[in-house]
C-alpha positions in Angstrom: 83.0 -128.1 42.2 82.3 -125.7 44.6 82.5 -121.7 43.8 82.8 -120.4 47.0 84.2 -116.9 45.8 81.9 -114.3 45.5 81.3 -113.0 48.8 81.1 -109.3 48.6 84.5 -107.0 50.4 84.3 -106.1 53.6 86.6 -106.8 56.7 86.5 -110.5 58.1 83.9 -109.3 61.0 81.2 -109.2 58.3 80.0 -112.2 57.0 78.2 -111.2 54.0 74.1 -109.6 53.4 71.1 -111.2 54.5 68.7 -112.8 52.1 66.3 -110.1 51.9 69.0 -107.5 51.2 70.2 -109.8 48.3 66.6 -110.0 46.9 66.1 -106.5 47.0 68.9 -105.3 45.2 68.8 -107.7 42.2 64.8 -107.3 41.8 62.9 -109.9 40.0 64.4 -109.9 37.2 66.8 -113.3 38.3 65.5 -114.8 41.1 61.7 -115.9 42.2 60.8 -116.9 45.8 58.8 -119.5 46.1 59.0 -120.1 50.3 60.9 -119.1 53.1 60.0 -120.2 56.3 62.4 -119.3 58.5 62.3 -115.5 57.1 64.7 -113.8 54.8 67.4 -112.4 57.7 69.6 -115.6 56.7 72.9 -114.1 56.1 74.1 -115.1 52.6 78.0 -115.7 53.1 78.2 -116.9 48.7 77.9 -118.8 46.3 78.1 -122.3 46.1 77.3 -124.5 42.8 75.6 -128.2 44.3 78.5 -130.7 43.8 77.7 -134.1 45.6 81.2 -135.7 45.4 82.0 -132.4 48.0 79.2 -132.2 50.5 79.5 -130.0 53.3 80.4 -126.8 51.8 77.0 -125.4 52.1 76.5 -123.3 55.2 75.6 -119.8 54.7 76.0 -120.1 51.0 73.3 -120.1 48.2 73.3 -123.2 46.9 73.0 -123.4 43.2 71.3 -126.6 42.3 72.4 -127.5 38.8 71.2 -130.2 36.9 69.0 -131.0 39.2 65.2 -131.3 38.1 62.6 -129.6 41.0 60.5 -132.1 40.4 62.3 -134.9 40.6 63.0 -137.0 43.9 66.6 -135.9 44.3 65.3 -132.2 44.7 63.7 -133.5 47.7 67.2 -134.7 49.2 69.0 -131.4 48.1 66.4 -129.4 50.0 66.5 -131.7 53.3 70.7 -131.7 53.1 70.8 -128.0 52.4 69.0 -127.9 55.7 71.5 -130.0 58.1 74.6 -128.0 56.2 72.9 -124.7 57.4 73.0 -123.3 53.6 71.0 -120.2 53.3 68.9 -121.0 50.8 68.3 -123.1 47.4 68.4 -122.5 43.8 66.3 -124.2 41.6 66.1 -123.8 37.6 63.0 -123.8 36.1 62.5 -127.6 35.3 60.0 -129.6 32.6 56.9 -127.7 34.4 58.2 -124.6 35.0 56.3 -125.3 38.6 57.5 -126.3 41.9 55.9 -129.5 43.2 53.9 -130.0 46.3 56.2 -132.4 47.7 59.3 -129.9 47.1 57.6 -127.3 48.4 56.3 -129.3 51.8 59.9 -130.2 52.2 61.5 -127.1 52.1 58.9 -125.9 54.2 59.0 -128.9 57.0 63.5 -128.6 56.3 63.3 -124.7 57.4 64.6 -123.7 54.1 64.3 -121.1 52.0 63.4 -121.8 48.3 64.2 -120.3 45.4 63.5 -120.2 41.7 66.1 -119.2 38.7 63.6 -116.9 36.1 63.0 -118.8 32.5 65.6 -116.3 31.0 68.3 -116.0 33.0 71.0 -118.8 32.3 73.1 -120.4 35.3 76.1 -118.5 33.8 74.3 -115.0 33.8 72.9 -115.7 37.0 76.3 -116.3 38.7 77.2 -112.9 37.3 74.3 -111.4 38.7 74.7 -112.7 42.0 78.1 -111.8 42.2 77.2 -108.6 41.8 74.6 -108.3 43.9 76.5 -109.8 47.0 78.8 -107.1 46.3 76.2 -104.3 46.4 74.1 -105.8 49.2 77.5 -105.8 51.5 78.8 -103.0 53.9 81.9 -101.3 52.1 85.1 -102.1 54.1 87.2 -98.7 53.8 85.2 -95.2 54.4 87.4 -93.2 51.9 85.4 -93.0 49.1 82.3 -94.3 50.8 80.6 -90.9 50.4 79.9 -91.2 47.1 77.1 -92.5 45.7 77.2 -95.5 44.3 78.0 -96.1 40.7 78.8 -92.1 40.3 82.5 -93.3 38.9 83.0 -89.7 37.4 83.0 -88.7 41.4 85.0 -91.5 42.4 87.5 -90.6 40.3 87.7 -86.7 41.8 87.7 -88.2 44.8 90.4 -90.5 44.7 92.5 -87.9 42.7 91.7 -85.5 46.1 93.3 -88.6 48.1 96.4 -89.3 46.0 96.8 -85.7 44.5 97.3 -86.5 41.0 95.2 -87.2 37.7 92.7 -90.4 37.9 91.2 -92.8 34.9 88.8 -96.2 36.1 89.2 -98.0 32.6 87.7 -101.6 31.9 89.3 -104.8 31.0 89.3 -103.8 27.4 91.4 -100.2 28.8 88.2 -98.2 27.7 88.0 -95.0 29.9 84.9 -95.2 32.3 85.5 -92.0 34.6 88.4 -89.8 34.7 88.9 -86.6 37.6 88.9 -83.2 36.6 92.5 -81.4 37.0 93.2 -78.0 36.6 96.4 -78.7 36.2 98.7 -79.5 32.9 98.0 -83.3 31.7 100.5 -85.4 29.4 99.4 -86.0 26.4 98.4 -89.9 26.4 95.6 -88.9 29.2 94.9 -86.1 27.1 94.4 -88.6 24.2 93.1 -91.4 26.3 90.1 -89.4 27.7 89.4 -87.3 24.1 89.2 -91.4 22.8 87.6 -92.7 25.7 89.9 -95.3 25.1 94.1 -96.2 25.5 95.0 -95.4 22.2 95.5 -98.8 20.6 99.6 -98.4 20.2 99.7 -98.0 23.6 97.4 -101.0 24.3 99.8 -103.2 22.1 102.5 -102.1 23.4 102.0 -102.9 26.8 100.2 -106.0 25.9 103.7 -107.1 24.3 105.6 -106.6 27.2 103.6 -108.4 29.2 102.0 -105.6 31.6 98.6 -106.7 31.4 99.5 -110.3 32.5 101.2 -109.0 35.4 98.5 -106.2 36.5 95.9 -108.3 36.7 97.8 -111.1 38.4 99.1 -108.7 40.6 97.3 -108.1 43.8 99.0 -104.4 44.7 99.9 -101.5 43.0 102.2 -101.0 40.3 104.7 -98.0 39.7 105.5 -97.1 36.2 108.2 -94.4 36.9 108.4 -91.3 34.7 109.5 -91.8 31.3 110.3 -88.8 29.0 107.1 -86.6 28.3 105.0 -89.5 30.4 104.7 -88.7 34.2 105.4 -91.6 36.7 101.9 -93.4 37.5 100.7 -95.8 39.6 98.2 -98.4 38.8 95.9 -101.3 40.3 93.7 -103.9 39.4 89.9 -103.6 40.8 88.8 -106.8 42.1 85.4 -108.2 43.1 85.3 -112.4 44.9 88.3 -113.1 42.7 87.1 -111.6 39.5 89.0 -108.5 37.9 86.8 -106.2 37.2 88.9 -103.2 35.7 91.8 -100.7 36.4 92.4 -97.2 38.5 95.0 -95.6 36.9 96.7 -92.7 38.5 99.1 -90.0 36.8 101.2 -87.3 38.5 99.9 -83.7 37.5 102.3 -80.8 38.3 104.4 -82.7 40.8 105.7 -85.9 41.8 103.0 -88.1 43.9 102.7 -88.5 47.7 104.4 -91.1 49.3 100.6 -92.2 50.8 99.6 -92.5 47.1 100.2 -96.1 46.8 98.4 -97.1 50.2 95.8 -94.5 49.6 95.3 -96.0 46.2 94.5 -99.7 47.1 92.5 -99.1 49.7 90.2 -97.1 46.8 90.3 -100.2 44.8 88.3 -102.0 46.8 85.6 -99.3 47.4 85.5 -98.9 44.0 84.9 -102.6 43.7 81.3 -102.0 44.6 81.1 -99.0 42.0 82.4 -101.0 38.6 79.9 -103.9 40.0 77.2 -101.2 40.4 78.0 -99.7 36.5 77.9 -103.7 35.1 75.0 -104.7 36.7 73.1 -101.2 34.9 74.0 -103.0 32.2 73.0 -106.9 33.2 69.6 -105.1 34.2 69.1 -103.6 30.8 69.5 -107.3 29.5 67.4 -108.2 32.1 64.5 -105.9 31.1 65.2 -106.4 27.4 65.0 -110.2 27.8 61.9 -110.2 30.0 59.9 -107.9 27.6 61.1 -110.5 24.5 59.8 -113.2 26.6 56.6 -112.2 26.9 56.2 -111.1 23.7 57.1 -114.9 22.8 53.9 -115.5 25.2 55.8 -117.8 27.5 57.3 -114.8 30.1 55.6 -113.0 32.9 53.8 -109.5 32.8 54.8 -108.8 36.8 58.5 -109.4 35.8 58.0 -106.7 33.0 56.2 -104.5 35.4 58.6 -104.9 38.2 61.2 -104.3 35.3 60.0 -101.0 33.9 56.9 -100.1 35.8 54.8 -100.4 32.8 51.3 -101.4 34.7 50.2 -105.0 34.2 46.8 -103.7 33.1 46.6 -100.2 31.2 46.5 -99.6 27.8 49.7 -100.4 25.7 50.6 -101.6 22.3 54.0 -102.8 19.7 55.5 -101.6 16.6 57.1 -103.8 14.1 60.6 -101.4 12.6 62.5 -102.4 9.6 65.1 -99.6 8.4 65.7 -98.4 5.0 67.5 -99.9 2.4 71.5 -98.7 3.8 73.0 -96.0 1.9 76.5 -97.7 1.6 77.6 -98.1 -2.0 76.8 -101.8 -3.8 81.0 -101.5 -3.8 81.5 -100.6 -0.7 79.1 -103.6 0.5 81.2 -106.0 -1.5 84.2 -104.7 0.4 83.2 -105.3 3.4 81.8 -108.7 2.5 85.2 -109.6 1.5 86.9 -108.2 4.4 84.8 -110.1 6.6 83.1 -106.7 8.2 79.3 -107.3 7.2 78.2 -109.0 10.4 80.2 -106.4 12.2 78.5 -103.6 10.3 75.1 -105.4 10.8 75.5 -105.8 14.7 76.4 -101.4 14.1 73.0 -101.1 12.5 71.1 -102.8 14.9 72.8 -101.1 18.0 72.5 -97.5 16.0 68.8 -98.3 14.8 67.8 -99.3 18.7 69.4 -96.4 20.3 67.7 -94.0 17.9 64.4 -95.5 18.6 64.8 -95.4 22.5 66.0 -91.7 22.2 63.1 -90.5 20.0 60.0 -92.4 22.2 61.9 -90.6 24.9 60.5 -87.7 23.6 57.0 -88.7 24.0 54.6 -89.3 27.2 55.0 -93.0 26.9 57.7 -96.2 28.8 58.7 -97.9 25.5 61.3 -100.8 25.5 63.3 -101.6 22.4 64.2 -104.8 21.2 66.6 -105.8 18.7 65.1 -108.3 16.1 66.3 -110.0 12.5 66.7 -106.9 10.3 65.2 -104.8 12.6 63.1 -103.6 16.0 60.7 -104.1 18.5 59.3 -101.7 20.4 57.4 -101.7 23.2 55.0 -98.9 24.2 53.2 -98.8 27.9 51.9 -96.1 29.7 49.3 -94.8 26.9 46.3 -93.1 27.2 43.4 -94.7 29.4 41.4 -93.8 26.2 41.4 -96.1 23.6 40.9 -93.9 20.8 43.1 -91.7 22.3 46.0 -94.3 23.0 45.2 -95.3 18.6 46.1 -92.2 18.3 49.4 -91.7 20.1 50.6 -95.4 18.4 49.8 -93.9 15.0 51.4 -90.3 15.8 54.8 -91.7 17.1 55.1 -94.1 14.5 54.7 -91.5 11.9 57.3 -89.8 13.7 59.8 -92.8 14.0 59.6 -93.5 10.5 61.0 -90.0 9.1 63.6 -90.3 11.5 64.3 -94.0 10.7 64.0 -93.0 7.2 66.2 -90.0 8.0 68.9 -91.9 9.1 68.7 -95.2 7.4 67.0 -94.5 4.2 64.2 -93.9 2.4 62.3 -97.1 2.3 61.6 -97.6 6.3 58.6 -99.1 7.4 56.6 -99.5 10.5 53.6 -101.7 11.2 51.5 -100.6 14.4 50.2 -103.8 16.6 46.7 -103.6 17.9 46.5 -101.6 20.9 45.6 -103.7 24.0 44.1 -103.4 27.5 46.4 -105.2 29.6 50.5 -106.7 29.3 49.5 -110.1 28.8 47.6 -109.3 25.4 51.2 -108.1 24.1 51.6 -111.2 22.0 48.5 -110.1 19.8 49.8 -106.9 19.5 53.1 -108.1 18.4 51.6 -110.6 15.5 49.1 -107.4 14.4 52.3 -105.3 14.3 54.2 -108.1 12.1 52.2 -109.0 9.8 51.3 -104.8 9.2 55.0 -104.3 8.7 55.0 -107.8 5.6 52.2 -106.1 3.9 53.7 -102.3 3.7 56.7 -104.2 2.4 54.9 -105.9 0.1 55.7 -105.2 -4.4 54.4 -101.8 -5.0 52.8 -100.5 -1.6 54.0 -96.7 -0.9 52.8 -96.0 2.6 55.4 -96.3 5.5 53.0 -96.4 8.3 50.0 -98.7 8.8 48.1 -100.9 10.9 47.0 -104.1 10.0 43.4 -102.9 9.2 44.6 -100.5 7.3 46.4 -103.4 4.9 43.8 -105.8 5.9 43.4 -106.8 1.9 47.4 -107.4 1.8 47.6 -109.4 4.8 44.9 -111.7 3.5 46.5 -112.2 0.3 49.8 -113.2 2.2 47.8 -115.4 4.3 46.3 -116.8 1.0 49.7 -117.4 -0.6 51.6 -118.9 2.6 49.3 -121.6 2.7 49.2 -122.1 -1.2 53.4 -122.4 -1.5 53.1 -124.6 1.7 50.9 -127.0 0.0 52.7 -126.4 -3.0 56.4 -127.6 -0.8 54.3 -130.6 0.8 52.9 -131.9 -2.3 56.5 -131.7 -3.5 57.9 -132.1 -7.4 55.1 -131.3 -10.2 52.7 -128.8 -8.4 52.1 -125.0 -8.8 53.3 -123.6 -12.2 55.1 -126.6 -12.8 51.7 -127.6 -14.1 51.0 -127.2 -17.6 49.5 -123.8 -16.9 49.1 -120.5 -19.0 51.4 -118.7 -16.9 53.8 -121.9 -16.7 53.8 -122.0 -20.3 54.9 -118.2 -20.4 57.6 -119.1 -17.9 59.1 -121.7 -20.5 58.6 -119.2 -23.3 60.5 -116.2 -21.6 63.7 -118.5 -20.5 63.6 -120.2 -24.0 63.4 -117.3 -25.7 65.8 -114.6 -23.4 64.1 -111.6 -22.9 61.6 -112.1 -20.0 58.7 -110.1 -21.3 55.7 -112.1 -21.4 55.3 -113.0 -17.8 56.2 -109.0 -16.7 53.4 -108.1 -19.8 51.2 -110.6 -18.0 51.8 -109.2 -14.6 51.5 -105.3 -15.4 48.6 -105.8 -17.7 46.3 -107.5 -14.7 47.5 -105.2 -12.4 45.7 -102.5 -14.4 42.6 -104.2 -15.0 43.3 -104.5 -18.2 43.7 -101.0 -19.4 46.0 -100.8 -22.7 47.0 -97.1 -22.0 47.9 -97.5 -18.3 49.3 -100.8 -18.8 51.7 -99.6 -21.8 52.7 -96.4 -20.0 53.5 -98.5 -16.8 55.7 -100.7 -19.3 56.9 -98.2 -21.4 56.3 -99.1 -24.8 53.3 -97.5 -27.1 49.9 -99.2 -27.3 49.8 -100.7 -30.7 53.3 -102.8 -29.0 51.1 -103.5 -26.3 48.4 -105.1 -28.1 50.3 -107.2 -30.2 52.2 -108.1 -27.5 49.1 -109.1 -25.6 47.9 -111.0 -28.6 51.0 -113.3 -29.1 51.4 -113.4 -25.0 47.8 -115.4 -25.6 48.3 -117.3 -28.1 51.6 -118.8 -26.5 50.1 -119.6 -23.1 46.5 -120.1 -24.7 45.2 -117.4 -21.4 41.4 -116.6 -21.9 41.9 -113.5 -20.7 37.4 -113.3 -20.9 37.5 -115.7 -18.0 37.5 -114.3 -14.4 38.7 -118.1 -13.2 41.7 -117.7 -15.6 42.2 -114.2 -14.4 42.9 -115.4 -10.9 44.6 -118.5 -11.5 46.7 -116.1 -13.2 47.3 -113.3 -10.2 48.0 -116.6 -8.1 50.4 -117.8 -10.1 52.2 -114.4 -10.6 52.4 -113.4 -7.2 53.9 -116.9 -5.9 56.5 -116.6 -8.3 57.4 -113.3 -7.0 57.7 -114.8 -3.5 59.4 -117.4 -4.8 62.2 -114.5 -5.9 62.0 -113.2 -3.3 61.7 -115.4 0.1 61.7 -112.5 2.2 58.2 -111.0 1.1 
């Protein structure tokens, strides 16, 4: 199957960018060269995916070699047939190694072709994308007039093309979300008035046209489409923006103050295609986002590459840097209100809101400070990367400890009172992010631990709670392996005041047990902590013994105890 459509626009004399323009402009965030002996001035005329029930569709194209393992024989004859079709280079995914072979690499080299790698964290489906737009941005734009403005300023693409057509502009996306409109000075209707306040079509609109069937027919359409004037609505004119075959969104012109040119329509469609490049330019800020977002959660996983995440960022590969482990606040929604949306279906929705508000909060507030941080997006909370910090290590401590102190107000702020961060180990170089990362976690477990009241901490700082949660993974792991009878199953004191408390309804002994060893024993700290008067507490303490037959005199007992209480907390509550 051969995808032979996402050559960037142009007039037929140009055939498409060279390979070293196409490199450039994505970066090294997608693709990685691994030889090129003939030199990267190959022009690149698109994308082909390898199909070997159609050969001979591979000259000037990058061929995409799906399915195919580098380091596998048949690699061999893709790289030596790629070379008789004249295809301008080859795509490779990462394979079982992760390494191209010697023999590959001899091949391409003795074939004359150039050699190239898809990263570990770009799909074939994002890549495609990626590619598509960078053919796009790498070409020579066909129709000067709108060339002179910069690409992806769509806000002066839109004034421009209003200057060309004289009347009001909006470049809206598939989803009729407004992306630029022109400035007017004169009188606009009142759905462009509500359109731009919404940064959307209102939705009535959307479903209205939707109904009739517009949207079918604009984006099947190749030219543009008159709506005349309809009552308070000015005539418009509108056409799809298309890039290799794929729409990409919509220019929508509206007569302001008098009726449009006759030249509007061929003036308009010629700007579609300019602006091609420009809504390519605008998604591909947003593929490189991804792009940087996944590379810095790949080597955080230890299996991605610190020169990606430089080239990405320009966080150095060796300079001091560090990660902080965010989890937000308990939400202030209403338990009602949560049950609402739980039945309504909305709690993932609101979830995916969360995450996007908690992340965009984060980046703005380490804007403020002197350092390149990246966030990431994790289970019930964030990431976030810190490079650039101080070539002093006491120094960089301090910045970690001072910005997290800062996020956590303004997390707390926002999301609620109970936020937490843990601060990972600061580090000397990219590559010891990983370290930093588990540091950072497993700070952020404690400080959510029963009972602790600090927000901020590093994982010295709760060096005591780490090693207890360390201590009681590996007991409720044995406990799961040795299956059915083990832990407080066992005819223990503490298992007997289990029984006793859900015989008996109530639940006091084992909260009596856990309060009183908590506070070493003391009968006036214990009883105020429980609320009941001391004389209570003692006789409570005296039948709590006598029903689980505790020696409360033996330090052994004492522990076993604690053990046994704090495993079935986690066992309440998995999430500790």
């Amino acid at each position: 199957m051969a995808l032979n459509v996402m050559a960037g626009p142009g007039d037929d004399t140009v055939r498409g960018p060279t390979l070293e323009r196409l490199l450039s402009v994505m970066g090294a965030g997608a693709l990685e060269l691994c030889v090129a002996p003939g030199g990267l001035a190959a022009v690149v005329e698109g994308v082909t995916v390898l199909d070997p029930l159609e050969p001979g569709r591979s000259r000037g194209q990058l061929l995409l070699a799906v399915g195919v393992d580098p380091q596998s024989a048949a690699a061999l004859d893709v790289v030596g047939e790629a070379a008789r079709e004249g295809a301008a280079a080859v795509v490779f995914g990462q394979g079982r190694s992760g390494r191209p072979t010697d023999a590959l690499r001899t091949a391409a080299e003795a074939a004359g072709t150039a050699l190239l790698f898809r990263t570990a964290w770009l799909g074939w489906t994002e890549l495609v994308g990626a590619l598509r737009a960078g053919l796009v941005l790498a070409g020579v734009p066909a129709d000067p007039a709108a060339s002179a403005v910069p690409l992806g300023d769509l806000n002066g693409l839109a004034d421009a093309v209003a200057v060309l057509v004289g009347g009001a502009v909006t470049i809206e996306d598939l989803e009729s979300r407004v992306l630029a409109y022109s400035s007017t000075k004169e009188d606009v209707d009142e759905l462009r008035r509500l359109t731009i306040l919404g940064r959307r079509v209102p939705e009535w609109r959307v479903a209205a046209m939707r109904e009739a069937g517009f949207f079918r027919t604009l984006w099947g359409s190749g030219d543009v489409i008159h709506r005349p004037a309809h009552g308070d609505n000015p005539e418009r004119l509108v056409v799809a923006v298309r890039a290799g075959g794929e729409v990409l969104g919509s220019i929508w012109v509206a007569a302001a103050g008098s009726d449009l040119p006759p030249h509007a329509s061929d003036t308009l469609r010629s700007a579609a295609r300019v602006a091609a490049g420009h809504l390519l330019h605008h998604r591909s800020h947003r593929t490189d986002a991804r792009l940087t977002e996944d590379a810095a959660r790949a080597l955080l996983d230890g299996r991605g590459s610190a020169a990606v995440l430089t080239e990405r960022t320009g966080i150095p590969a060796h300079g001091h840097c560090a990660v902080l482990a965010v989890r937000p606040g308990a939400s202030r929604v209403s338990r009602e209100e949560e049950s609402t949306k739980e039945e309504s279906g909305k709690g993932d929705l609101d979830a995916g809101e969360t995450a996007g508000r908690l992340c965009a909060l984060l980046a703005v507030c380490c804007g403020a400070y002197d350092v390149t941080a990246v966030v990431l997006p994790v289970d019930r909370g964030a990431l976030i990367l810190l490079g650039g910090l101080h070539k002093d290590p006491r120094r960089a401590e301090e910045q970690v400890f001072q910005l997290g102190t800062s996020l956590v107000r303004q997390v707390a702020d926002t999301f609620g009172p109970d936020a937490r961060i843990g601060l990972g180990t600061v580090v000397d170089t990219l590559t010891g992010l990983p370290a930093s990362r588990r540091s950072a976690d497993l700070a952020l477990r404690a400080l959510l631990s029963p009972g602790e009241q600090r927000a901020v901490a590093s994982a010295s700082e709760v060096a005591e709670t780490i090693a207890l949660n360390e201590m009681l993974d590996t007991l409720t792991g044995a406990a799961q392996s040795a299956g059915p009878g083990t832990g407080t199953a066992l005819d223990t004191p503490v298992a007997r005041l289990v029984a006793y408390d859900a015989g008996h309804g109530g639940g006091t002994m084992v909260e009596t047990l856990r309060v009183y060893l908590d506070h070493f024993g003391h009968v006036p700290d214990t009883a105020r902590a429980l609320g009941v008067h001391a004389n209570s507490l003692r006789h409570r303490i005296s039948r709590l013994t006598e029903v689980s037959g505790l020696d409360l005199r033996s330090p052994d007992a004492r522990l076993l105890a604690q053990l046994q209480l704090r495993l079935l907390e986690r066992a309440a509550d998995p999430e500790q």
